[in-house]
N, C-alpha and C positions, 0 to 999 in steps of 0.2 A: 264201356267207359263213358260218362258223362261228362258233356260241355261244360264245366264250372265257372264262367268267366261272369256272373254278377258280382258285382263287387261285396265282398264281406260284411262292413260298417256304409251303411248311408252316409250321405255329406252330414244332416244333422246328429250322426249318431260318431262322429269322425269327430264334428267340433266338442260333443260334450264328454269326450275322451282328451282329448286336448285342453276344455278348461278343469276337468279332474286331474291332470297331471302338472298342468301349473300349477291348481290348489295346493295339491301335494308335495309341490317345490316350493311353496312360499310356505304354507305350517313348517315344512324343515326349516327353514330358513330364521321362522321368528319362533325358534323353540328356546332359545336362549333369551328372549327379553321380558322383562316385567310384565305384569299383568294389565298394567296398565298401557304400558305401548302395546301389547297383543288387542287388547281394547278397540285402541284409537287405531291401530291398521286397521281391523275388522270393520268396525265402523267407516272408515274410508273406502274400504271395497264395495259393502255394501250401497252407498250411495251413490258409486262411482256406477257402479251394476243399475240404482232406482235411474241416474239418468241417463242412462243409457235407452231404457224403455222411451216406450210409445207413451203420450200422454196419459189414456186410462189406464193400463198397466202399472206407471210411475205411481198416480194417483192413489190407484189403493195399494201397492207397497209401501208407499209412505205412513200409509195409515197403520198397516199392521206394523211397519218397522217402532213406530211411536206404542203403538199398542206393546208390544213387544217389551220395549223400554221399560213401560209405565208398570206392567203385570209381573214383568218378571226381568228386574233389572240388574239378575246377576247370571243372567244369558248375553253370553257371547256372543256381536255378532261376524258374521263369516260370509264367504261364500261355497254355495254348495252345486256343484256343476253347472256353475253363471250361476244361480238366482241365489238372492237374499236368504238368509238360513241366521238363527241363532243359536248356540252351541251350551251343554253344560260343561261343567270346571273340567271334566275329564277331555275336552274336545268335541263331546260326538253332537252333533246335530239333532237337535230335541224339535225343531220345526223349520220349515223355511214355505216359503212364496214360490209359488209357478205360475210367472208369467203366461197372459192367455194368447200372446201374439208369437210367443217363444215355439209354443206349438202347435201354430196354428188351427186353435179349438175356440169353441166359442164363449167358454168361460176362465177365467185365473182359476187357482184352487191355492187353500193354505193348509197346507199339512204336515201331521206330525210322525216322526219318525219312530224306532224302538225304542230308545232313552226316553221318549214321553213316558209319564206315569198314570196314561189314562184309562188301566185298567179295568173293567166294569164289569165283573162276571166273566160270561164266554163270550160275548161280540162287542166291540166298541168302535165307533168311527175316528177314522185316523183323517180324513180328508176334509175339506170343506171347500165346496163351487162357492165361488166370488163373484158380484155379477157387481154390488155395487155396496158402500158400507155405511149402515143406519145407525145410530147412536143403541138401538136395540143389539144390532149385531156384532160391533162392538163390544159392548158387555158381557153379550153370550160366550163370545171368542177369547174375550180375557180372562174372561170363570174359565176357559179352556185351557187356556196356558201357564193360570195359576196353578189349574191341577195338574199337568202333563210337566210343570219344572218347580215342585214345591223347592221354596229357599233349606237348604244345609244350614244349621244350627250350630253346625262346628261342631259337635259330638261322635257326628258322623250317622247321624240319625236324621231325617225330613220332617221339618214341617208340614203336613196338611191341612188344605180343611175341614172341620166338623164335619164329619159325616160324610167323605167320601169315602168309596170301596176302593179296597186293593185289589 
């Protein structure tokens, strides 16, 4: 018989069980209100989370949060086990921000989840290191997120653009 007595979950891996199960008490909770108060909560967690951070941390969440807004502002935003996350009409989480101090590693990263549509053949990058954000990268990252959450057209068909692969 073996000793089993290391503990299960790490303290880090304890907390981000803890804010997935809040998460999941508050989505229950605001399943019943307009899309618009779903909005304006989301958005309050969200920033409630950017100041929470460490100064560079905050710094480029704020940036992708805006970027976010600005590329694709019929993404939801939310939180996604503590970090910044924005959401399509269904809910699920199409990208969010990982804080670099959260884990302590030596870069953020922003990445996108399965709901992105950034299919490109057979390999495609879902993540991107963060170290600091150029008006070049920027751009780069919003051509990302246009294509990873083309806008619904109400037909029930997407938007893309010109010339991306499915």
């Amino acid at each position: 018989m073996t000793d089993n007595t290391a503990p299960v979950l790490t303290d880090f891996e304890r907390a981000a069980v803890k804010e997935a199960a809040k998460e999941s008490r508050t989505r229950a909770a605001r399943k019943k209100v307009s899309p618009e108060e779903l909005r304006a909560a989301g958005e309050a967690d969200v920033l409630a989370k950017i100041a929470e951070m460490d100064e560079e941390d905050a710094s480029l969440a704020t940036a992708l949060h805006r970027l976010v807004a600005e590329n694709a502002p019929h993404l939801v935003p939310k939180t996604y086990y503590g970090m910044p996350a924005w959401a399509n009409a269904a809910g699920k989480t199409v990208c969010f921000f990982k804080p670099k101090a959260k884990f302590k590693v030596r870069y953020a990263t922003f990445e996108f989840e399965w709901p992105a549509q950034l299919d490109d053949g057979t390999v495609w990058p879902v993540a991107y290191a963060v170290t600091t954000l150029t008006p070049a990268d920027l751009a780069f990252l919003g051509e990302r997120v246009r294509i990873a959450a083309p806008r619904s057209d109400g037909s029930g068909s997407v938007t893309r653009r010109a010339g991306a692969r499915r």
